[in-house]
VOVEX-727005 format. One line per field, with one value per atom (N, C-alpha, C): residue in one letter; x, y, z. Coordinates in nm, 2 decimals. Example, Ala and Ser with C-alpha at 12.3 -4.5 7.8 and 13.67 -1.06 7.14 Angstrom:
<sites>
resn: A,A,A,S,S,S
c1: 1.32,1.23,1.32,1.28,1.37,1.29
c2: -0.57,-0.45,-0.33,-0.22,-0.11,0.00
c3: 0.78,0.78,0.78,0.71,0.71,0.79
</sites>
This chain:
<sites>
resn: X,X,X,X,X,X,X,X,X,X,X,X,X,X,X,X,X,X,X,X,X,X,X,X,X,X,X,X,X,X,X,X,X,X,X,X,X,X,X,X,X,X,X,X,X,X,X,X,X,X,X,X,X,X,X,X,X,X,X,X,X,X,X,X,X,X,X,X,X,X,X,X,X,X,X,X,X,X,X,X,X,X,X,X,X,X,X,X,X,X,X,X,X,X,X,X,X,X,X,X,X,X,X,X,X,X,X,X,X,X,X,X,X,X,X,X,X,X,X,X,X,X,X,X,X,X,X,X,X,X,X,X,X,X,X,X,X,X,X,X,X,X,X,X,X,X,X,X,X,X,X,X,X,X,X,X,X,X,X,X,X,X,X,X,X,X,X,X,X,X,X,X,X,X,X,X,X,X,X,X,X,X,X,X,X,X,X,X,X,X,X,X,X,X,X,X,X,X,X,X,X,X,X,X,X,X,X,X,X,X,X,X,X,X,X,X,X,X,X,X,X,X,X,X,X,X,X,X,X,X,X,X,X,X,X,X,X,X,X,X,X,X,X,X,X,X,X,X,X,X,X,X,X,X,X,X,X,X,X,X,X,X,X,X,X,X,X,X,X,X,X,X,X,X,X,X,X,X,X,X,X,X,X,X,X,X,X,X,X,X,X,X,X,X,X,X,X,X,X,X,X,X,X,X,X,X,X,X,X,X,X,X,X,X,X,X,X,X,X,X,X,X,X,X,X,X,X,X,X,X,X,X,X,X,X,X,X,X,X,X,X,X,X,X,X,X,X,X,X,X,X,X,X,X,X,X,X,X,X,X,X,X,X,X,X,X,X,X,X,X,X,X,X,X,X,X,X,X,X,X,X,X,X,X,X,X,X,X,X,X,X,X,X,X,X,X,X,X,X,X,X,X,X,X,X,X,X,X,X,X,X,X,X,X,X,X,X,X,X,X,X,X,X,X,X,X,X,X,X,X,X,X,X,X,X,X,X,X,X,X,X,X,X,X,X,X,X,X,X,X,X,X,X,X,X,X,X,X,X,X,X,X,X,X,X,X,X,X,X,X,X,X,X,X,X,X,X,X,X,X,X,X,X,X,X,X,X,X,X,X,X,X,X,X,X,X,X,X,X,X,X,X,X,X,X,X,X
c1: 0.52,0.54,0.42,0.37,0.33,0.13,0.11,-0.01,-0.10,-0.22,-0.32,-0.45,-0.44,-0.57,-0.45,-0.46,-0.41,-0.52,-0.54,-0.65,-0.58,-0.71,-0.63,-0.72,-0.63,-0.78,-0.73,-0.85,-0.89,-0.97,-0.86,-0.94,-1.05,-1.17,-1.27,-1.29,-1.31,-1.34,-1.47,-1.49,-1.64,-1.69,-1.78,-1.85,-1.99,-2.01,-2.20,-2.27,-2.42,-2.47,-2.53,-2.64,-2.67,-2.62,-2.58,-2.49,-2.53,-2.57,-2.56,-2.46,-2.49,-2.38,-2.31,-2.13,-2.06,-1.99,-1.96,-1.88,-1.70,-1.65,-1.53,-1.46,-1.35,-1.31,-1.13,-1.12,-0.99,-0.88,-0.78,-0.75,-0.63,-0.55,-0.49,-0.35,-0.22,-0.17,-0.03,0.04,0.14,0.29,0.26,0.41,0.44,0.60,0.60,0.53,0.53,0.42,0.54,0.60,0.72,0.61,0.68,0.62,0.43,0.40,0.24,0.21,0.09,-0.01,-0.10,-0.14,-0.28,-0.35,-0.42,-0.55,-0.62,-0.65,-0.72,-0.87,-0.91,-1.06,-1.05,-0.95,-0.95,-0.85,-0.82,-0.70,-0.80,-0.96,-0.98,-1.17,-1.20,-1.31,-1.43,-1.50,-1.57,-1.61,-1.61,-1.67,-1.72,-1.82,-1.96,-1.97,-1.96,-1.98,-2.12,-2.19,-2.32,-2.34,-2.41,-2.49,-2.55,-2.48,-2.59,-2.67,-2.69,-2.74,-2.87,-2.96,-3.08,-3.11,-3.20,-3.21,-3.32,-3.32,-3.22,-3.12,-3.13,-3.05,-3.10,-3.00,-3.03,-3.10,-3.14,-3.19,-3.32,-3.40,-3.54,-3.50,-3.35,-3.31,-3.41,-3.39,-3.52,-3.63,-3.68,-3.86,-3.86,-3.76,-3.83,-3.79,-3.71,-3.68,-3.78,-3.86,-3.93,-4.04,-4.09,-4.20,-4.20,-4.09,-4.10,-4.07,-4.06,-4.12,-4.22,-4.28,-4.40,-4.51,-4.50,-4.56,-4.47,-4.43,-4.36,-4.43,-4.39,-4.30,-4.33,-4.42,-4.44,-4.42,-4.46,-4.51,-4.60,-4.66,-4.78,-4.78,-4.84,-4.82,-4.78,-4.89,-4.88,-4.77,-4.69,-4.57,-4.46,-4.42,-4.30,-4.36,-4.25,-4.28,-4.29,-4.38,-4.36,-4.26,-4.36,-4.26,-4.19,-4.10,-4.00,-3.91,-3.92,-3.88,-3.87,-3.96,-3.98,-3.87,-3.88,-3.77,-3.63,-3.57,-3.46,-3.43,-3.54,-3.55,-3.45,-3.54,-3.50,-3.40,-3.35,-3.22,-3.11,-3.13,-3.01,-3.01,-3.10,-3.07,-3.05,-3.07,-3.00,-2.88,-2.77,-2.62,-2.56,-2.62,-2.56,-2.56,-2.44,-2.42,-2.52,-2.49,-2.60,-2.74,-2.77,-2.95,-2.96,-2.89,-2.92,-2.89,-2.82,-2.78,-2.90,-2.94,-3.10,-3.23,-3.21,-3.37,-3.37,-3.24,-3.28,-3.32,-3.28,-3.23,-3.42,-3.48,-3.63,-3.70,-3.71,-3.79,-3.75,-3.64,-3.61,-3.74,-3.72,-3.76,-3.95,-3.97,-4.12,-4.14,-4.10,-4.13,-4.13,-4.08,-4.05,-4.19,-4.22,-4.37,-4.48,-4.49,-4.56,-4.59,-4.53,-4.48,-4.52,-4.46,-4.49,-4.66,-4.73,-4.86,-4.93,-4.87,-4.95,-4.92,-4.81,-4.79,-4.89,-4.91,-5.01,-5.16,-5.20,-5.33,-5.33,-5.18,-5.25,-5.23,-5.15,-5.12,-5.24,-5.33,-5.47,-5.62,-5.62,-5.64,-5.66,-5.54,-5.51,-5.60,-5.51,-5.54,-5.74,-5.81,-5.93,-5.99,-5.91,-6.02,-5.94,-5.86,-5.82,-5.83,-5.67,-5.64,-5.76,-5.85,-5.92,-6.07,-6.09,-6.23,-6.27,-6.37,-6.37,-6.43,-6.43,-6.55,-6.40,-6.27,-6.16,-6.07,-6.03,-5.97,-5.83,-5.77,-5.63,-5.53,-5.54,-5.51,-5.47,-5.56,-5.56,-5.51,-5.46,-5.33,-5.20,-5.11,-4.99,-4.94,-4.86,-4.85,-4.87,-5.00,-5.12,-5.16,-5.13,-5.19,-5.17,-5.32,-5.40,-5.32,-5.28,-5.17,-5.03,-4.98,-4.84,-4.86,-4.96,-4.96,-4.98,-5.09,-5.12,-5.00,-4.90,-4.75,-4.65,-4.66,-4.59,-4.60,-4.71,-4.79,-4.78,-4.78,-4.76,-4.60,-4.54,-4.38,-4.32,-4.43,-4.38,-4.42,-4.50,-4.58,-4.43,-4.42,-4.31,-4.21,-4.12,-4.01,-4.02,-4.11,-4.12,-4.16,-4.22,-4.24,-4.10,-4.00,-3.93,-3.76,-3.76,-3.72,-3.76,-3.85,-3.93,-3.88,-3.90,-3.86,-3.71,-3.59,-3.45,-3.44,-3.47,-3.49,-3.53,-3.68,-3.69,-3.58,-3.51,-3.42,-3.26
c2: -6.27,-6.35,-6.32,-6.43,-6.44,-6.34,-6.35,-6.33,-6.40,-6.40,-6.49,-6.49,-6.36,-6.27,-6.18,-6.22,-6.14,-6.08,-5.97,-5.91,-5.94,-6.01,-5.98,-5.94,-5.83,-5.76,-5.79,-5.77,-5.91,-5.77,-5.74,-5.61,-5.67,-5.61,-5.66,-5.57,-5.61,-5.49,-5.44,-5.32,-5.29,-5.28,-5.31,-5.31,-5.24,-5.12,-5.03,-5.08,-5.12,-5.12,-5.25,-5.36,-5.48,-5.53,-5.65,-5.79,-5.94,-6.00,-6.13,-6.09,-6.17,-6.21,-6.27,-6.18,-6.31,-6.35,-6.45,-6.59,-6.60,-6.59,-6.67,-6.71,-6.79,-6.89,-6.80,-6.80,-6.78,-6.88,-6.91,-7.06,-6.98,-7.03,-7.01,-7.12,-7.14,-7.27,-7.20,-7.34,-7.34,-7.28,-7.26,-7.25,-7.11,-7.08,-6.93,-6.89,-6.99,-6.98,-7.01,-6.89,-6.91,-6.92,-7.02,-7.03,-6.99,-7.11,-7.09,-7.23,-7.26,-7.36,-7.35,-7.40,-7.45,-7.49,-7.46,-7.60,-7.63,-7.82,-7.86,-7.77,-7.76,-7.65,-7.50,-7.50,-7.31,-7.25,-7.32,-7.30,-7.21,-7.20,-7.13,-7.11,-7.01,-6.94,-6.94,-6.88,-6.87,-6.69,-6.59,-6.48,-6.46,-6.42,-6.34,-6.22,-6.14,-6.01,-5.97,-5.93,-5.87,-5.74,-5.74,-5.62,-5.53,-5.40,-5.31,-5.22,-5.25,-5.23,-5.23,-5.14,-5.14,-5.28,-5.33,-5.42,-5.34,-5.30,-5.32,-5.22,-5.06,-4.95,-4.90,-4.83,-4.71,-4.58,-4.58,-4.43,-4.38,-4.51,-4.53,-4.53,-4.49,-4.58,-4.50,-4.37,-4.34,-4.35,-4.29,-4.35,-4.54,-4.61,-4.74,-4.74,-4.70,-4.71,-4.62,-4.56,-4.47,-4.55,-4.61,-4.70,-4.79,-4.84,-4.99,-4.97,-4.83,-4.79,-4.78,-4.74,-4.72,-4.86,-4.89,-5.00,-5.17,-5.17,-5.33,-5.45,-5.54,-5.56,-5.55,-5.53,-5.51,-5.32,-5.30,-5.13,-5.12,-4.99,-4.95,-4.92,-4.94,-4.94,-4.73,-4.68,-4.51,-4.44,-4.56,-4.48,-4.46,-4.56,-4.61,-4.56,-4.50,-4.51,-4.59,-4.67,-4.82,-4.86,-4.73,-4.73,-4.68,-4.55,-4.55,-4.67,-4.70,-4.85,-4.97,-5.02,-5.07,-5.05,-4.92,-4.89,-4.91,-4.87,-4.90,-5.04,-5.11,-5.25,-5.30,-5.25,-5.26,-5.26,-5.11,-5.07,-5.13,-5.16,-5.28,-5.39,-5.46,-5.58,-5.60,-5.47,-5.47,-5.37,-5.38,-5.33,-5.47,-5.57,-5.70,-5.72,-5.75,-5.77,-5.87,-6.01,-6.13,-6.11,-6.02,-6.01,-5.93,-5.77,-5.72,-5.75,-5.81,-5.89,-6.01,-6.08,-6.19,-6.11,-6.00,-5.89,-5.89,-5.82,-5.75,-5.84,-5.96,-6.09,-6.13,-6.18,-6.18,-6.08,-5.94,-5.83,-5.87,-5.88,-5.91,-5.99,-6.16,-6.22,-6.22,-6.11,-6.12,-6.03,-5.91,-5.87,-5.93,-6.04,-6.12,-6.23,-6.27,-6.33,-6.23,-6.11,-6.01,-6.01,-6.00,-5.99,-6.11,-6.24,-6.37,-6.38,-6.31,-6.31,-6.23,-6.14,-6.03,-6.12,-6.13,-6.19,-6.35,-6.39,-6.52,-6.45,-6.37,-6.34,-6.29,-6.19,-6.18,-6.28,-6.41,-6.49,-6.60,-6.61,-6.67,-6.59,-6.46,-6.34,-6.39,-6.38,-6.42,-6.60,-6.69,-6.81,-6.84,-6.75,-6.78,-6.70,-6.57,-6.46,-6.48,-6.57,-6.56,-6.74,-6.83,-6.94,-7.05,-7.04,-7.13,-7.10,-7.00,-6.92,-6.99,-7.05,-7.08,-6.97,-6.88,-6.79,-6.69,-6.70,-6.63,-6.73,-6.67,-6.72,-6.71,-6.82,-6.83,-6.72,-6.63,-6.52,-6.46,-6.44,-6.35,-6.39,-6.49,-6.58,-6.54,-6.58,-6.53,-6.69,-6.60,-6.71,-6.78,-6.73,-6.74,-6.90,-6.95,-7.13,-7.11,-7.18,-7.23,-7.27,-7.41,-7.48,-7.45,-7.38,-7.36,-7.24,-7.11,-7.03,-7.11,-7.22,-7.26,-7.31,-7.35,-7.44,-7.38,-7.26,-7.16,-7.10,-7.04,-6.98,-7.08,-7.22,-7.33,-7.32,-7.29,-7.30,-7.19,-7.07,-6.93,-6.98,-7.01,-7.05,-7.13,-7.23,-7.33,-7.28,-7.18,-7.09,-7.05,-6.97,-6.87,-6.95,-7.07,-7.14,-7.15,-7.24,-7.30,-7.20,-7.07,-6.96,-6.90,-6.89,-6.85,-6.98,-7.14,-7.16,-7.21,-7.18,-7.12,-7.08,-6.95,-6.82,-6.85,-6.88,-6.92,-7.02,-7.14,-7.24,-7.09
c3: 6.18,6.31,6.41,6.46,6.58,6.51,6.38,6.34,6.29,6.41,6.33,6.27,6.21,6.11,6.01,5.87,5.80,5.65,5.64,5.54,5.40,5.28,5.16,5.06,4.99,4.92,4.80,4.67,4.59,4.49,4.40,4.29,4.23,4.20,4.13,4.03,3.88,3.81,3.77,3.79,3.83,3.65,3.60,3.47,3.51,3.42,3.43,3.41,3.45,3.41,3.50,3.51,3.52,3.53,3.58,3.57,3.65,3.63,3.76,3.90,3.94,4.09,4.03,4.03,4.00,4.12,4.12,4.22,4.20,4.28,4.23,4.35,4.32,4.48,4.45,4.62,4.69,4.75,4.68,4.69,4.77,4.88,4.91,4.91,4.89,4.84,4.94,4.98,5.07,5.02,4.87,4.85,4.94,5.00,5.06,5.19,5.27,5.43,5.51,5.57,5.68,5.80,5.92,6.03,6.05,5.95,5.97,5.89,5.92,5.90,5.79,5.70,5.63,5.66,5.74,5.71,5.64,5.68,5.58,5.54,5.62,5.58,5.53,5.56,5.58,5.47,5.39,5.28,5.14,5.11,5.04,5.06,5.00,5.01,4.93,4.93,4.80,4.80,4.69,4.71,4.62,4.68,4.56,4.61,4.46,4.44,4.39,4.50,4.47,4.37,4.27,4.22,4.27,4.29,4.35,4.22,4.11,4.02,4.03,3.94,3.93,3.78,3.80,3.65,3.62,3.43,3.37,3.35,3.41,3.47,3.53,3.58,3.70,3.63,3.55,3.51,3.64,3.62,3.73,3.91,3.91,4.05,4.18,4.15,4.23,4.29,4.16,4.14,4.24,4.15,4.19,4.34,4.38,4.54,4.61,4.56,4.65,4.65,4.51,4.52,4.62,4.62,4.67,4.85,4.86,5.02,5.04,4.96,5.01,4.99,4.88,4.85,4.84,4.92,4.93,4.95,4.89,4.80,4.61,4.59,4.43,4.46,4.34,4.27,4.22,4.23,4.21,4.07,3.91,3.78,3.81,3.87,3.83,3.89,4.02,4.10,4.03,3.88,3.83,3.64,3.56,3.46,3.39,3.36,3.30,3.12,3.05,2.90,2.89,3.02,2.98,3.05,3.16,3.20,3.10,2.99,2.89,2.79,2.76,2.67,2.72,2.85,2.90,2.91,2.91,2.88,2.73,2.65,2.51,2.48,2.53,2.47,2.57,2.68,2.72,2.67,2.64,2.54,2.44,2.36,2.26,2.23,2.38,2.34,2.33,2.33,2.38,2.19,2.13,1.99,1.91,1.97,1.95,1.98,2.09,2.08,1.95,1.95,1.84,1.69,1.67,1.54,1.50,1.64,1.58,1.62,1.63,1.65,1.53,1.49,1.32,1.23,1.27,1.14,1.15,1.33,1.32,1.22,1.27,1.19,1.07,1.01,0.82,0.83,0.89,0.85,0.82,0.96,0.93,0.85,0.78,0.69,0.58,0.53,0.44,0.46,0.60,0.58,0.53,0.55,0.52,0.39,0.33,0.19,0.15,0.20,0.11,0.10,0.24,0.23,0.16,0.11,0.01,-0.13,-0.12,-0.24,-0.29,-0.20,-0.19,-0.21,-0.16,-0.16,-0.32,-0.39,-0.54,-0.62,-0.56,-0.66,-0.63,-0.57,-0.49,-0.59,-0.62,-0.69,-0.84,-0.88,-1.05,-0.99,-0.97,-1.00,-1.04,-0.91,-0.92,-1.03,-1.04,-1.15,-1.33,-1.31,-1.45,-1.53,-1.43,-1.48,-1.45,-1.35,-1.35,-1.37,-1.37,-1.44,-1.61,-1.60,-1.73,-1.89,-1.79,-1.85,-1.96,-1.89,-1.95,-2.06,-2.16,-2.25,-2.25,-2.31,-2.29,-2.33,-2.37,-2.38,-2.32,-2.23,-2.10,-1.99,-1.95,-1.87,-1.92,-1.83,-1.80,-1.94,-2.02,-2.11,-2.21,-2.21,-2.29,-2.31,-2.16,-2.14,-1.99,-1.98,-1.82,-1.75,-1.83,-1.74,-1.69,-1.82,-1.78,-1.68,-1.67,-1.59,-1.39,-1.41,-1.32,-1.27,-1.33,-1.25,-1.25,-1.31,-1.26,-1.15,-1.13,-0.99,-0.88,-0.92,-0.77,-0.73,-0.86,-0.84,-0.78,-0.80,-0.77,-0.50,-0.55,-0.39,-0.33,-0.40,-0.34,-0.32,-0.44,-0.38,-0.26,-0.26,-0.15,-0.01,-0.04,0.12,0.15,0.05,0.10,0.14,0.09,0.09,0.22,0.31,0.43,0.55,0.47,0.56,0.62,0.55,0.49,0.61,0.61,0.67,0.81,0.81,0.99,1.07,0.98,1.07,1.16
</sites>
């Protein structure tokens, strides 16, 4: 009765580490309002919860606040540790399941280009120093025929492009 400022507190749950600003709205609704008013404007809110986080942690929270006294608004590369900073980089984006699950899936894949390229260079190797050399006898091919070796070797190329590009979609 007879109040017209009432306080309402609003649990937030705190999560470590980095995060956006999250947002969220205070709706206030009439059911249960003895002797009091709504108004049309004033019935709900908006609140944003700021980050006092360092991005991408606080390990640096020091160092970079001390930098960024002295030198504002950037940092100086020698005031701040940059690769261990880098690394903390890393390893926060990869606690996130989906980054680390398509890191690993990328590295497979480029080792797999690696590979297709070694394997291209000896299959590039043979084709010039053996199946198309005229100077070698059919013997000495995989098969012991030019041809069948040579469409083998294009077929062995075509797996593997089309295997690579499987893999990149």
């Amino acid at each position: 009765p007879k109040l017209s400022v009432a306080t309402l507190t609003v649990p937030v749950i705190s999560i470590p580490g980095w995060n956006p600003t999250t947002d969220f709205q205070v709706v206030l609704i009439e059911d249960g309002i003895e002797n009091g008013l709504l108004e049309r404007c004033l019935y709900k809110t908006r609140v944003k919860v700021l980050n006092n986080d360092m991005f991408p942690t606080n390990v640096h929270e020091e160092l970079i606040l001390e930098a960024t006294k002295r030198s504002p608004p950037g940092m100086l590369h020698d005031e701040t540790p940059y690769w261990s900073m880098l690394f903390e980089y890393v390893k926060w984006n990869l606690c996130d399941p989906s980054v680390k699950r398509r890191t690993n899936w990328k590295v497979v894949v480029g080792c797999l280009h690696n590979t297709d390229f070694i394997f291209s260079l000896y299959l590039r190797i043979y084709l010039v120093d053996y199946v198309v050399n005229s100077h070698r006898s059919e013997k000495e091919v995989f098969m012991h025929n030019k041809l069948v070796s040579l469409v083998v070797t294009a077929c062995c190329r075509l797996v593997t492009m089309v295997l690579l590009h499987i893999c990149d979609a």
